[in-house]
N, C-alpha and C positions, 0 to 999 in steps of 0.2 A: 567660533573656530579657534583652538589649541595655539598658541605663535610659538612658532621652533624658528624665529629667525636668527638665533643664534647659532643654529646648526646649518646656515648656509653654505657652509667647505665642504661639512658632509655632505649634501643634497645635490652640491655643484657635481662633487667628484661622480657621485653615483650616476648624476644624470650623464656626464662624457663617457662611461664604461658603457650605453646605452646605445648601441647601434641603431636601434629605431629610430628613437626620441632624436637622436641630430639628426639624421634625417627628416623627420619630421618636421622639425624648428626651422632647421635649414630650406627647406620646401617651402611650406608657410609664410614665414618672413619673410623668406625674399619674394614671395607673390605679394604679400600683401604693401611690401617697399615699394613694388613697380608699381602696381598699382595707383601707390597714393603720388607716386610722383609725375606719374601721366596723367591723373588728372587736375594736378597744379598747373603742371605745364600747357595745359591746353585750357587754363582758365584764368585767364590775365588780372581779373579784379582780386586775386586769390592772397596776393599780400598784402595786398591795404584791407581788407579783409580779417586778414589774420589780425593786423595793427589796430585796426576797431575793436573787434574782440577782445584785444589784452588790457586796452582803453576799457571797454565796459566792464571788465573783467573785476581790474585793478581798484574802478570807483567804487565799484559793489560792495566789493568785500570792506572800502572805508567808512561806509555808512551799511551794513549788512542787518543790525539789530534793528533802523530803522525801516528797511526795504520788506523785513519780515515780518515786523506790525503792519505793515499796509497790506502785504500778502494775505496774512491770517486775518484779517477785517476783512476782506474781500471777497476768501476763499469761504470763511465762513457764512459771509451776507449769501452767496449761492446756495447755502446748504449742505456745504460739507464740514465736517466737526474736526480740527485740528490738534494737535498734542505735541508737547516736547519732552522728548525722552534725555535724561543725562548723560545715560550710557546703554551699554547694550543690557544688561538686562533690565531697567526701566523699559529699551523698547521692547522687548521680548513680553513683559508683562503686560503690556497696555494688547499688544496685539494677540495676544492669548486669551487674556478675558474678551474684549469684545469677541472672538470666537465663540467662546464655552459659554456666554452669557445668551449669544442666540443659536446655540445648541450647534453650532458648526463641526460636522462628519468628516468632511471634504475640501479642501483646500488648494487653488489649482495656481502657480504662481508663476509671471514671465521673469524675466530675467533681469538680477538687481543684485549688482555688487552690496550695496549696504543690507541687503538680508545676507548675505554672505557675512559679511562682517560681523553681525550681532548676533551669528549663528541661529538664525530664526529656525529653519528647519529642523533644526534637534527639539528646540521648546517647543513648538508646536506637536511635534511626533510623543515628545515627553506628557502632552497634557489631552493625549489620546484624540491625534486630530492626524489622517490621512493627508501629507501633501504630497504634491505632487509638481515637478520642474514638467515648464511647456515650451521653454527654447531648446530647439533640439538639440543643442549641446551641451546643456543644464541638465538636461533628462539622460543623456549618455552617462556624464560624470556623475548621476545618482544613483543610476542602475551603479554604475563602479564604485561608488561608496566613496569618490574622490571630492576634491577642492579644483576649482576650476583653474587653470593651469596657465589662462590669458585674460584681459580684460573684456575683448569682445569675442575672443573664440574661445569660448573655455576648454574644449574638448580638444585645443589643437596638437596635444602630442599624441592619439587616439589613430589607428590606422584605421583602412573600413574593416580588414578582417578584425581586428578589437572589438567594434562593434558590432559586427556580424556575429561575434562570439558573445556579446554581453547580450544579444538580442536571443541569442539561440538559447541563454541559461535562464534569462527573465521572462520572454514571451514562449516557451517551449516550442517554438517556431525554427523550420526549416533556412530559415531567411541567406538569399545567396551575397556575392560581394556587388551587388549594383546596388551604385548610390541612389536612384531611385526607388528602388522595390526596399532599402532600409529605413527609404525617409516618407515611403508610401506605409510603412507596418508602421511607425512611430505615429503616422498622423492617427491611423485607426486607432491606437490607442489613446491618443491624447484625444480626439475627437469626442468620444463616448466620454469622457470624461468631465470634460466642459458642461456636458448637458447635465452632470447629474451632482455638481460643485456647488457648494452654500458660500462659500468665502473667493473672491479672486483675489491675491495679491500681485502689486507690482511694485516699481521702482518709479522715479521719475528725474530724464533727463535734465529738467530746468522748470521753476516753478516760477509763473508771472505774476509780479506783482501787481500791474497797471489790472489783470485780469481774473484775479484769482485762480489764473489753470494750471493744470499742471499738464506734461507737455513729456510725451513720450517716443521715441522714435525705436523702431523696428524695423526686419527684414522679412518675418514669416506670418503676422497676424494674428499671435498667439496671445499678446497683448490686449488686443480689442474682442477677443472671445474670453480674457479672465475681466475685463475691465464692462462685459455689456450684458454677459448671461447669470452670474453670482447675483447673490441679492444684496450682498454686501462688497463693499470694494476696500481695501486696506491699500495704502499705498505708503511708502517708507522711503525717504531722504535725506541726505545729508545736508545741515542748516546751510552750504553753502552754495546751497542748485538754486536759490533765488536770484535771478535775473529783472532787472526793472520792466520793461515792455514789450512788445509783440514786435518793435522796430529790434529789439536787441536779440530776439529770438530766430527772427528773421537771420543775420548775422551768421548766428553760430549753427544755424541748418546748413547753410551754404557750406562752411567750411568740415562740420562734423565727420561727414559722411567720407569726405573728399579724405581728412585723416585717414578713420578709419579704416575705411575697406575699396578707397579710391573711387566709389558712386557718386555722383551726381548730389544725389538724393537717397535715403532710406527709403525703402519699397514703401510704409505708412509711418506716417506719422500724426498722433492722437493729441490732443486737445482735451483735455479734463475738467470740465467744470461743472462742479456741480454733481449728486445724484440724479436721478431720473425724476423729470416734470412728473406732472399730471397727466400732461397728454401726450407724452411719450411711449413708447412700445416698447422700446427696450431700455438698457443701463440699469445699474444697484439700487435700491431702495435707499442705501446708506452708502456715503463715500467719507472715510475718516484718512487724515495724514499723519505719519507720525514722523515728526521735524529732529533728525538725531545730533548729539553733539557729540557726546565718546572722542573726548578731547581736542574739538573741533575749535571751541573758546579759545583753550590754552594756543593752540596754536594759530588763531585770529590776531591773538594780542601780542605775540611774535614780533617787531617787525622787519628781523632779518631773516624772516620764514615765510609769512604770512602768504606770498605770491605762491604758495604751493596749493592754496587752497583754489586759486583757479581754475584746476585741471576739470575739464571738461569730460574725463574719461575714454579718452578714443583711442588707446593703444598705441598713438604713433611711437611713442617712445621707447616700447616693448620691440617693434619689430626693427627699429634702426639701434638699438644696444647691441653689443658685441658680445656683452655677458649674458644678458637673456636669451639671447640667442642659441647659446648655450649650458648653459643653464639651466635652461625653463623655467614656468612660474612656481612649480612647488619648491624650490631648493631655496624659495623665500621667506618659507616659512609661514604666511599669512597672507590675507588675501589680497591684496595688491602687489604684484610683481615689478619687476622690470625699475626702472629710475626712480620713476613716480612713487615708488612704494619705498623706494632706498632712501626717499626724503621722505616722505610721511610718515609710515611707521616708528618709526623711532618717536614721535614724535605723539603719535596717539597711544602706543603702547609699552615706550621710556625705553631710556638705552641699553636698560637689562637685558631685554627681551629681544630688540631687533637695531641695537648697538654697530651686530660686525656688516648691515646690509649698505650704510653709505660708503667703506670702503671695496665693496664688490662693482665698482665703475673703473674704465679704465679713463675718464674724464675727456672724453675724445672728442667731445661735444655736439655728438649727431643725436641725439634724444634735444638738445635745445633748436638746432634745425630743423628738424620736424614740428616741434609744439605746434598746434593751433594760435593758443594763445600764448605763445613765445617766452613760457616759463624757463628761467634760466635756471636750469637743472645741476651744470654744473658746478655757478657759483651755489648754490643750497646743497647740494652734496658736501663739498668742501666747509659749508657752515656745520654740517653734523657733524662731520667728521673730529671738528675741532670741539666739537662739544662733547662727544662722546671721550676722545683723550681727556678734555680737562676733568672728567667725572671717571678716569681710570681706567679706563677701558680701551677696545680698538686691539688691531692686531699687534701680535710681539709681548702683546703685556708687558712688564716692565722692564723685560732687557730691550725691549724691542723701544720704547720711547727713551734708555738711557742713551743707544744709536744716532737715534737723532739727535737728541740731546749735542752728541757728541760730532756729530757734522756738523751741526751747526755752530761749536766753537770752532773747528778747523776752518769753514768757509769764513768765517770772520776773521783768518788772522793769513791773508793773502799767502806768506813764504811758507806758511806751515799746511796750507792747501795742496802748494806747487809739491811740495815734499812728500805730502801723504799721496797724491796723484800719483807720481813718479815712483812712491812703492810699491803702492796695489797693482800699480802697471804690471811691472817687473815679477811683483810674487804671483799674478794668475797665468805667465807667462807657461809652466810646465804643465798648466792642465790643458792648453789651445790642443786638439785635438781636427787635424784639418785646418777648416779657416773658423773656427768656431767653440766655444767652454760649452758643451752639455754637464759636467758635474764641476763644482765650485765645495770644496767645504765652508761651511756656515748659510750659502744661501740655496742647498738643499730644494725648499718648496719652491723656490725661484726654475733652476735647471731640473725638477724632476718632469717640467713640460714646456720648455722652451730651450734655445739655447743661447748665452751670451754672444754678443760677437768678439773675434779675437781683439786684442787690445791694440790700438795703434802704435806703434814704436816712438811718435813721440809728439806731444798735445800739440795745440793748434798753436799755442802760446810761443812752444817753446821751437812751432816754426816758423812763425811772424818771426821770433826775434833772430832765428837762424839768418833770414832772408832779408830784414831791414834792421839789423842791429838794434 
């Protein structure tokens, strides 16, 4: 996938000129806010919980190259063939030939941020291989030729007339606006399709090392029809989904779900081990992994980063942002949206490219309240942040950090504060318009969508000292 993350002002503004789209976001989000917090609230072991999780979390990633030799002994002793890719296209090529080498037509795949990532679907199409998305919101955003626009809902700025209309241009189909009869013609499609697929691909949630599985969770069972009827299964990860044992797996089910879409539980959730016995009836002939890094290393060996590799994927932090909420996930440029992505990105794909997205938070710190595993998102936004200025960058460019520059000698020199306070005061005075500045010259992008408040007549300073001399 292309990164325009540096084009996030544009993408932001375009998506607020969007009638739909906030409404959408706005809908959405806030379903899915309630949600997660009703089912916290009504499930008491849910913080210590979380507190376990960020524990297993944190130890993981300190010992992770060893946790992954145990894995790939393991995964392998069951019979399935592992691999590691450096970056995306290493994985793109290892999962292109195994296709083309066992002649694979058809390619049916569930849902998986890191093929997102390594833009599989284009290589595969490029190397004359049918794919095709089977979560029905992967399968929207492909008939739309788009980037999926959330982490678990990707289709979520999509109305149903959208997709009644993408269905009516793809399927030549009459198809009305009930959500049923859209997601009854999607099954017909994908169904026939299933039966007649040479390759399944998936993603995988969390990979066990005590077990060699790999460990997938879902809501429609699109998963276990690419993972049981293919002859071949490909399944593609990020090196950091290894988790030690089935007690720690345990853990992060509980709480996953409860994130993301406030359930209980994921309608199924899969276990992978292994190709298909001898005396099995169904499952792949062959199950291969490919274990990706695409700057995963660099930012392992981090260690005022490294807690970013944590994330479990669950969107919490998407739908409690104030900016993705607005926003949406495309104006991010690349596939991870929302907080999560405003610290990673930059991080996988360097400050050139996705530099201006740690400063698009307004540090409010409700993406660190929701974490799962209680990734403190703020403090690692603020760490880019300064990483990206000290490598030039960041908003203002260079008049914009001589500003600071230049605050910060006045805040150090106490009388010459109280002086600059007392004139900025006084000179924004003729713009207050009401109780309120909507236009300031110089801070322009500031009032073109907020308004300052009128200035107070006189600091808080200087009415202590009115009051107690």
């Amino acid at each position: 996938m292309e990164v325009r993350s540096q084009h996030f002002a544009e993408g932001a503004r375009e998506a607020l000129k969007d009638p739909q789209l906030q409404r959408a976001l706005a809908e959405a989000t806030g379903r899915l806010r309630e949600q997660r917090a009703e089912a916290f609230a009504s499930f008491p072991p849910g913080e210590a919980l979380r507190a376990e999780a960020r524990r297993i979390k944190l130890e993981t990633l300190a010992r992770l190259e060893d946790l992954l030799e145990v894995f790939a002994e393991r995964f392998e002793a069951r019979g399935g063939v592992l691999h590691r890719a450096a970056d995306a296209g290493e994985a793109c090529r290892i999962v292109t030939d195994l296709v083309r080498a066992r002649s694979g037509r058809l390619a049916v795949k569930s849902k998986s941020m890191t093929s997102e990532e390594v833009a599989l679907n284009d290589a595969l199409e490029a190397a004359g291989v049918e794919t095709l998305e089977t979560d029905l919101g992967e399968y929207i955003i492909q008939l739309a030729r788009e980037a999926p626009s959330h982490i678990i809902v990707p289709a979520i700025h999509k109305s149903v007339r959208d997709v009644a209309e993408l269905f009516r241009e793809h399927h030549g189909s009459d198809a009305d606006l009930q959500h049923e009869a859209l997601t009854r013609e999607a099954r017909e499609r994908l169904r026939a399709a299933f039966l007649r697929a040479d390759v399944g691909i998936t993603g995988a949630n969390f990979a066990v090392a005590e077990t060699g599985s790999l460990a997938i969770v879902e809501n429609e069972g699109n998963v276990r029809m690419s993972t049981s009827l293919p002859r071949l299964h490909i399944a593609i990860m990020g090196m950091e989904k290894v988790i030690p044992d089935l007690a720690s797996l345990a853990v992060f089910l509980r709480i996953l779900a409860r994130s993301a879409t406030g359930q209980k539980m994921t309608s199924y959730v899969s276990l992978v081990t292994g190709p298909r016995r001898g005396d099995e009836e169904d499952g792949p002939e062959e199950l291969h992994l490919v274990v990706l890094d695409n700057g995963r290393s660099r930012l392992l060996a981090d260690p005022e980063l490294r807690e970013a590799l944590a994330c479990i994927r669950c969107g919490a932090c998407l739908n409690a942002c104030p900016v993705y909420q607005h926003a949406g996930g495309h104006a991010y440029g690349w596939v991870y949206p929302g907080p999560i992505g405003a610290v990673i990105n930059p991080s996988l794909v360097g400050h050139e490219k996705a530099g201006a997205l740690p400063f698009a938070s307004s540090l409010c710190g409700a993406c660190r309240e929701v974490c799962p595993v209680g990734i403190d998102l703020p403090r690692l936004l603020l760490a880019q942040r300064a990483r990206v200025v000290e490598s030039g960058g960041g908003p203002g460019g260079r008049g914009g950090r001589l500003l600071v520059r230049l605050f910060a000698a006045v805040s150090r020199r106490p009388a010459l504060y109280r002086g600059a306070a007392r004139l900025a005061r006084w000179a924004s005075l003729p713009w207050v318009r009401g109780r309120g500045i909507s236009r300031l010259p110089g801070l322009g992008a500031w009032t073109r969508t907020r308004d300052l408040p009128e200035p107070a007549r006189e600091s808080f300073r200087e009415a202590w000292e009115k009051r107690h001399g």
